[in-house]
PyMOL Python script that loads the backbone (N, CA, C, O; Angstrom):
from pymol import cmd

cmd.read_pdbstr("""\
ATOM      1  N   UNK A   1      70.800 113.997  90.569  1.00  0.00           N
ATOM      2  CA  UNK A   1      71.738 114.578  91.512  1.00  0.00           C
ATOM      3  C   UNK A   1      71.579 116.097  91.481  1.00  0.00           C
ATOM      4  O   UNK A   1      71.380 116.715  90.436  1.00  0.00           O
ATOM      5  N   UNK A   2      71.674 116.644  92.647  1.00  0.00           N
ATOM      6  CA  UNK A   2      71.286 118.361  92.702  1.00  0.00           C
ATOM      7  C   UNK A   2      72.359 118.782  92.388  1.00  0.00           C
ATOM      8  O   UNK A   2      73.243 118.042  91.957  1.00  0.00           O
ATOM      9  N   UNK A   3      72.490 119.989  92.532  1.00  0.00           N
ATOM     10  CA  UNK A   3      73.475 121.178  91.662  1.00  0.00           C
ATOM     11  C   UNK A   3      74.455 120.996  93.294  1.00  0.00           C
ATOM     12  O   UNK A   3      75.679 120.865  93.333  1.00  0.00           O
ATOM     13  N   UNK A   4      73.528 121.037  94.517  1.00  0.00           N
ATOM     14  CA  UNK A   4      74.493 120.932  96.083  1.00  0.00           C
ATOM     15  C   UNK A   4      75.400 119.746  96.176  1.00  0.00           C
ATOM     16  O   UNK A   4      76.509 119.813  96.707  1.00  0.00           O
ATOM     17  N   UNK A   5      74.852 118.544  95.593  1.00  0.00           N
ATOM     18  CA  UNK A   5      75.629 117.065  95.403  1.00  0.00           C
ATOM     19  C   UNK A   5      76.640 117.411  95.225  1.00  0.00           C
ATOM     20  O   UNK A   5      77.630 117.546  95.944  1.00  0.00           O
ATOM     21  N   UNK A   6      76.295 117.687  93.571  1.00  0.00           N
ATOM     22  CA  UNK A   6      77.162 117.706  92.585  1.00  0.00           C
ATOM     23  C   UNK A   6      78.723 118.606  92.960  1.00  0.00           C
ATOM     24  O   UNK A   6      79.801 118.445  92.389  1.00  0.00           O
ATOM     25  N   UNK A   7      78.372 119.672  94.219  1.00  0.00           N
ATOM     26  CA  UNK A   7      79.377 120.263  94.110  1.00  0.00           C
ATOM     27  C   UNK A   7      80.206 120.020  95.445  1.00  0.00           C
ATOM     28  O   UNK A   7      81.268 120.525  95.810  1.00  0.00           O
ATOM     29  N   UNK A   8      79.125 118.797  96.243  1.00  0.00           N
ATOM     30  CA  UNK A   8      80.374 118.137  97.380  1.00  0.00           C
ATOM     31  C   UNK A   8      80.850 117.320  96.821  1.00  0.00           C
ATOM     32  O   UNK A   8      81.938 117.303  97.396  1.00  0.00           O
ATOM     33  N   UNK A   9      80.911 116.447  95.980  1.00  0.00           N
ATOM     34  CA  UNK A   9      81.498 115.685  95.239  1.00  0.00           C
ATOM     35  C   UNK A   9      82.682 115.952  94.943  1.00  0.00           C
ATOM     36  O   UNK A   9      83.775 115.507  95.293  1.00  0.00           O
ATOM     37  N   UNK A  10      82.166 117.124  93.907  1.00  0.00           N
ATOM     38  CA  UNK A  10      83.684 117.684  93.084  1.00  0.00           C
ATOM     39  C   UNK A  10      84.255 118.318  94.934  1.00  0.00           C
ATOM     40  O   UNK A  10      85.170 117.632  95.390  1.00  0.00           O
ATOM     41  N   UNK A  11      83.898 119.170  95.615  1.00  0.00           N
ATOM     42  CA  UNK A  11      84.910 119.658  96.524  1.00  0.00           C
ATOM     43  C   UNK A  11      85.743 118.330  97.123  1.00  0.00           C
ATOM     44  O   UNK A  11      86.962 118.284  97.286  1.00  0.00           O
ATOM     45  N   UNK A  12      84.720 117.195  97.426  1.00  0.00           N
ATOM     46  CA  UNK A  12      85.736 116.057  98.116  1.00  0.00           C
ATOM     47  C   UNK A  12      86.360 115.572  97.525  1.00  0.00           C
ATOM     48  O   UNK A  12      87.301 114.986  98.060  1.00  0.00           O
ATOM     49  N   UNK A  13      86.191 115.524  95.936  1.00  0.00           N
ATOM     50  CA  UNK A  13      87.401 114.997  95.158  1.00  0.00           C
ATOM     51  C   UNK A  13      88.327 115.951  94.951  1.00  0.00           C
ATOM     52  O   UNK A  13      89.237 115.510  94.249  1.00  0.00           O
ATOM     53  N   UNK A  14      88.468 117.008  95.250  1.00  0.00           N
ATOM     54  CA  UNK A  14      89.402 118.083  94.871  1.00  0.00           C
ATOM     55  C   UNK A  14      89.912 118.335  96.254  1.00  0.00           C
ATOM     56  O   UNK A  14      90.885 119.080  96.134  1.00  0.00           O
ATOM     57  N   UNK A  15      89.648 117.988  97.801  1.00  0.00           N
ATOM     58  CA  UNK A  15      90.522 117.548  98.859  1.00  0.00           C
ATOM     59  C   UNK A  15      91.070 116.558  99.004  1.00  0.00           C
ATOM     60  O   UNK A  15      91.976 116.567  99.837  1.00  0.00           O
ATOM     61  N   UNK A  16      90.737 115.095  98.172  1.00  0.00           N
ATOM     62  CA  UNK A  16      91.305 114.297  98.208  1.00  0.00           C
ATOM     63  C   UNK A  16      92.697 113.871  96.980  1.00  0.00           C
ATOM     64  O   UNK A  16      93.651 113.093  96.998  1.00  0.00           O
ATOM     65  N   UNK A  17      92.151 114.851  96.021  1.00  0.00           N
ATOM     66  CA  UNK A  17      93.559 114.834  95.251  1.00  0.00           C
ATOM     67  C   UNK A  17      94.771 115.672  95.804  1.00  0.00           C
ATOM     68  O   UNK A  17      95.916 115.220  95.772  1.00  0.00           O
ATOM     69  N   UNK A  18      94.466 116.920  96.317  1.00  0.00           N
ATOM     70  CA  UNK A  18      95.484 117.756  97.274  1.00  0.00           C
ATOM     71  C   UNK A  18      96.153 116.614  98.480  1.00  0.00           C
ATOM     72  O   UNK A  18      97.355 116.464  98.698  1.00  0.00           O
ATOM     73  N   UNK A  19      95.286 116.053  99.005  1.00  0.00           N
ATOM     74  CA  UNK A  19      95.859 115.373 100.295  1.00  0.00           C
ATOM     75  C   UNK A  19      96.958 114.390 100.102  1.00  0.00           C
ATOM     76  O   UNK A  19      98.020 114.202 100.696  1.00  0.00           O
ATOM     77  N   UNK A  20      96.075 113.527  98.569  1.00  0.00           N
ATOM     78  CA  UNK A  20      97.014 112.738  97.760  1.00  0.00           C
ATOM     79  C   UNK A  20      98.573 113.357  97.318  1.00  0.00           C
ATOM     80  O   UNK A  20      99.584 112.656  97.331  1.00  0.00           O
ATOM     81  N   UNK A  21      98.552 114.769  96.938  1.00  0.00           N
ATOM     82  CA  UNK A  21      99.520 115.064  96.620  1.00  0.00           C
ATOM     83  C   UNK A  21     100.718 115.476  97.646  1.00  0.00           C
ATOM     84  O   UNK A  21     101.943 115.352  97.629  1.00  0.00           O
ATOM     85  N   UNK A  22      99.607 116.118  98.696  1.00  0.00           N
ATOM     86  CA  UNK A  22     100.748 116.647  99.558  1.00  0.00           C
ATOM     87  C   UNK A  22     101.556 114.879 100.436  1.00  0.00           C
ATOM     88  O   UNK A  22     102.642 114.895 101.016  1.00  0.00           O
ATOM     89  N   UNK A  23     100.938 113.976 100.329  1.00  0.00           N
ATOM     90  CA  UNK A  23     101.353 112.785 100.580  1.00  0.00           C
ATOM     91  C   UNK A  23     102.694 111.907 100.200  1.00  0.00           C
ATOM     92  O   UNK A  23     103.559 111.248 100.778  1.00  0.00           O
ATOM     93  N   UNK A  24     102.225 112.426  98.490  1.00  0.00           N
ATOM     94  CA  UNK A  24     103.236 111.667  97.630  1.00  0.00           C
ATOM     95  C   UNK A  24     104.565 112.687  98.047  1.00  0.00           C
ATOM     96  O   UNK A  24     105.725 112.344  97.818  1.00  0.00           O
ATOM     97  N   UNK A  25     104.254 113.804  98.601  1.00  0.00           N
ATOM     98  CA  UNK A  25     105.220 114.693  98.554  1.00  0.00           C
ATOM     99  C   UNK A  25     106.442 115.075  99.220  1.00  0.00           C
ATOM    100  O   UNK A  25     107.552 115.538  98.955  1.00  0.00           O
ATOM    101  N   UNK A  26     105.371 114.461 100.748  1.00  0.00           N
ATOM    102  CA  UNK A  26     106.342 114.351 101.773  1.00  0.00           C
ATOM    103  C   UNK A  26     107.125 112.792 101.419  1.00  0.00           C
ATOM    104  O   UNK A  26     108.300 112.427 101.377  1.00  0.00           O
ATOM    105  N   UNK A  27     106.166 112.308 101.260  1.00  0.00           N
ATOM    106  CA  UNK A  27     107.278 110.539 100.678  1.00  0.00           C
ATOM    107  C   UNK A  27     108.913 110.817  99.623  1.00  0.00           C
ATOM    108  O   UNK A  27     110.056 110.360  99.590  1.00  0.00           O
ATOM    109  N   UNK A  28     108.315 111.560  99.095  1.00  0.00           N
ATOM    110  CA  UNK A  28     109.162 112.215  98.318  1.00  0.00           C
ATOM    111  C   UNK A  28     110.868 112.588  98.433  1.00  0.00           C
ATOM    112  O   UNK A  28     111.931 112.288  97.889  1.00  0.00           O
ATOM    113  N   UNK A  29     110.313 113.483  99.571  1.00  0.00           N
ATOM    114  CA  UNK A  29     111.122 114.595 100.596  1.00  0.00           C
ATOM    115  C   UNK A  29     111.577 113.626 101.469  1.00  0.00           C
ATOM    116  O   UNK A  29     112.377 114.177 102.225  1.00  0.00           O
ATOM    117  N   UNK A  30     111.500 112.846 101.648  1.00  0.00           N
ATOM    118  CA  UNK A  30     111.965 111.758 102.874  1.00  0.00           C
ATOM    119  C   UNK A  30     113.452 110.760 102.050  1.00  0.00           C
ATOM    120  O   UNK A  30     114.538 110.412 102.515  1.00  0.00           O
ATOM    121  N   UNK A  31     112.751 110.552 100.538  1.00  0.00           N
ATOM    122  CA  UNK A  31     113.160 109.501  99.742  1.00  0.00           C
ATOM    123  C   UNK A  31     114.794 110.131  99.715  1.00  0.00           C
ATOM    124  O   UNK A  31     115.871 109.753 100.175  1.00  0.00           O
ATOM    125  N   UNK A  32     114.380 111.147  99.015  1.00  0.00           N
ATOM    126  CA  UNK A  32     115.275 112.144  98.586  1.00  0.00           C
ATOM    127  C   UNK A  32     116.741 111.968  99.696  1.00  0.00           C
ATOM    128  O   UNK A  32     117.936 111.742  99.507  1.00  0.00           O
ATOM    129  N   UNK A  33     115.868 112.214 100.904  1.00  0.00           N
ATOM    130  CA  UNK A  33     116.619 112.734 102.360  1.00  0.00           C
ATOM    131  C   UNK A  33     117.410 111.362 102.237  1.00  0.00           C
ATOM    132  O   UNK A  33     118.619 111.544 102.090  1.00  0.00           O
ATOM    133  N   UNK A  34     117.090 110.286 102.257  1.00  0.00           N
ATOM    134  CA  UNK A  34     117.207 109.208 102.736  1.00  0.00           C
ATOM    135  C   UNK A  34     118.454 108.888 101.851  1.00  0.00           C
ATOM    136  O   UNK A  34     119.371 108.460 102.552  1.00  0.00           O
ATOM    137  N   UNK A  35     118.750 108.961 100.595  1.00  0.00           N
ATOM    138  CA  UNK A  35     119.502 109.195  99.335  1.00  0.00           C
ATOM    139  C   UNK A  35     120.768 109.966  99.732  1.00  0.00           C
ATOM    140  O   UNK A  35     121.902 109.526  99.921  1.00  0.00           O
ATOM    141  N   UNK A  36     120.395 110.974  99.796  1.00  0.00           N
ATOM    142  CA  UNK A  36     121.450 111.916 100.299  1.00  0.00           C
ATOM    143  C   UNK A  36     122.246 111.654 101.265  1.00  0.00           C
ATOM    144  O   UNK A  36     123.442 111.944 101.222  1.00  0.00           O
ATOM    145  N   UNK A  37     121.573 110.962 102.443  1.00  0.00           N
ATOM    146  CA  UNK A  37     122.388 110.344 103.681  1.00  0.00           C
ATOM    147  C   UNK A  37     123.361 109.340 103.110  1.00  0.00           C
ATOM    148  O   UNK A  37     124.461 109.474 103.646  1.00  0.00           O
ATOM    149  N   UNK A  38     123.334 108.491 102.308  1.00  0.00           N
ATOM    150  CA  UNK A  38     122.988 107.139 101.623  1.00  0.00           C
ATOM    151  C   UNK A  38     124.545 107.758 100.643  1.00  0.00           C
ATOM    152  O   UNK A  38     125.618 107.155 100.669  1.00  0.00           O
ATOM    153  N   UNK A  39     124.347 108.789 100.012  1.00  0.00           N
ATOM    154  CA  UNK A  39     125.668 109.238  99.540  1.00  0.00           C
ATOM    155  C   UNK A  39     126.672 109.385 100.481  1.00  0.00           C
ATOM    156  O   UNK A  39     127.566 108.617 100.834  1.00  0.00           O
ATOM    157  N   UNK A  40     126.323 110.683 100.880  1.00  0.00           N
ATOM    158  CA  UNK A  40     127.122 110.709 102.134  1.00  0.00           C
ATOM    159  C   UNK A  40     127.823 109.653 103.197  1.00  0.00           C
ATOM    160  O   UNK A  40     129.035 109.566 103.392  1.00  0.00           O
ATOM    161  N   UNK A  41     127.100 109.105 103.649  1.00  0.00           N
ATOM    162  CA  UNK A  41     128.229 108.293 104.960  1.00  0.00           C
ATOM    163  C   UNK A  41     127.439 106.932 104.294  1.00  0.00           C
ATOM    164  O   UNK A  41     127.025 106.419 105.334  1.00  0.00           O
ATOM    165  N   UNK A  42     126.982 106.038 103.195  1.00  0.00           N
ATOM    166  CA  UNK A  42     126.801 104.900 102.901  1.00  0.00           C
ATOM    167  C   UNK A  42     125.753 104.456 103.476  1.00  0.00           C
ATOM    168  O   UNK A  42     124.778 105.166 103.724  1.00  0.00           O
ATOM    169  N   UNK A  43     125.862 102.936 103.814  1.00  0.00           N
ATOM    170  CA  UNK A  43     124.406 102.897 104.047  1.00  0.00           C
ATOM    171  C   UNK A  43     124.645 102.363 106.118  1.00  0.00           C
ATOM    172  O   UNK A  43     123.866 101.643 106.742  1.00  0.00           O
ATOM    173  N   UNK A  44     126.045 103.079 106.723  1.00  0.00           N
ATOM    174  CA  UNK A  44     125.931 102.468 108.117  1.00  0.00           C
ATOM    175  C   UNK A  44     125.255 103.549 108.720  1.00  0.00           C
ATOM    176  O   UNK A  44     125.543 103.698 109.908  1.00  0.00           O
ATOM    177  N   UNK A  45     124.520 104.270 108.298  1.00  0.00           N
ATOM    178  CA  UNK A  45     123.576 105.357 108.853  1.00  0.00           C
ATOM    179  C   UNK A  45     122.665 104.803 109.823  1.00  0.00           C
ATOM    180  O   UNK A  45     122.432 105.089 110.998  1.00  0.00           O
ATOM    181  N   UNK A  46     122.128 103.780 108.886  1.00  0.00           N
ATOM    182  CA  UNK A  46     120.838 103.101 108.458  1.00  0.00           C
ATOM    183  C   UNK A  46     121.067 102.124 109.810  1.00  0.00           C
ATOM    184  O   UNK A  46     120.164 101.640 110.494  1.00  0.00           O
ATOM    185  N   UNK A  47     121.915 102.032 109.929  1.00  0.00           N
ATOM    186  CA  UNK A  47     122.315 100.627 110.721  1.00  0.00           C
ATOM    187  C   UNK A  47     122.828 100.908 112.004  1.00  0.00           C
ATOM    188  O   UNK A  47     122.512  99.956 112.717  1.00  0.00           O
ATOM    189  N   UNK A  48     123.496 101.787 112.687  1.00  0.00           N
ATOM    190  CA  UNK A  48     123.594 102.796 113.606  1.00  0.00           C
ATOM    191  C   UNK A  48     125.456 102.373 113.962  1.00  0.00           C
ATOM    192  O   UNK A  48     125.976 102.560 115.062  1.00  0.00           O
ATOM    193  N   UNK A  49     126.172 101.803 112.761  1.00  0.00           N
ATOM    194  CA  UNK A  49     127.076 101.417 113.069  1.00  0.00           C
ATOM    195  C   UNK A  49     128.003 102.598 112.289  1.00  0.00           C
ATOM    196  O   UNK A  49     127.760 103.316 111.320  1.00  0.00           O
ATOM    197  N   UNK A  50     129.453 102.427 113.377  1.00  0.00           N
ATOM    198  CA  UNK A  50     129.654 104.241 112.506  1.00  0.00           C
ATOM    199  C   UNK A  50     130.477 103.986 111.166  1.00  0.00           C
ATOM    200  O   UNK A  50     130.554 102.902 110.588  1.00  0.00           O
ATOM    201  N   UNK A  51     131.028 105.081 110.810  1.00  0.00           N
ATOM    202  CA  UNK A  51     131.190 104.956 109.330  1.00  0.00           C
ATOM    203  C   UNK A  51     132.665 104.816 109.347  1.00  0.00           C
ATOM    204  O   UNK A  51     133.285 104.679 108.292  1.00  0.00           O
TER     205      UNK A  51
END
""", "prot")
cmd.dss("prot")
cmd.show_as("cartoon", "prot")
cmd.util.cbc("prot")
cmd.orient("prot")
């Protein structure tokens, strides 16, 4: 493997762990959101029935 391989490799594994992360991240940020609603007015958010 050349020294050029070797270093698309590592770059595509080092965009694909970022992408991975920014992924888990927004899932995250959603979860969170989703929780918070979930405190707040229970779960008839979810359901579009009012509270």
């Amino acid at each position: 493997m050349s020294g050029e391989n070797v270093e698309r490799s590592l770059h595509r594994k080092m965009a694909d762990t970022v992408s991975n992360w920014i992924t888990e991240q927004r899932e995250n940020k959603r979860s969170e959101e989703i929780s918070a609603f979930r405190k707040l007015f229970g779960d008839e958010f979810l359901s579009g029935r009012p509270a």
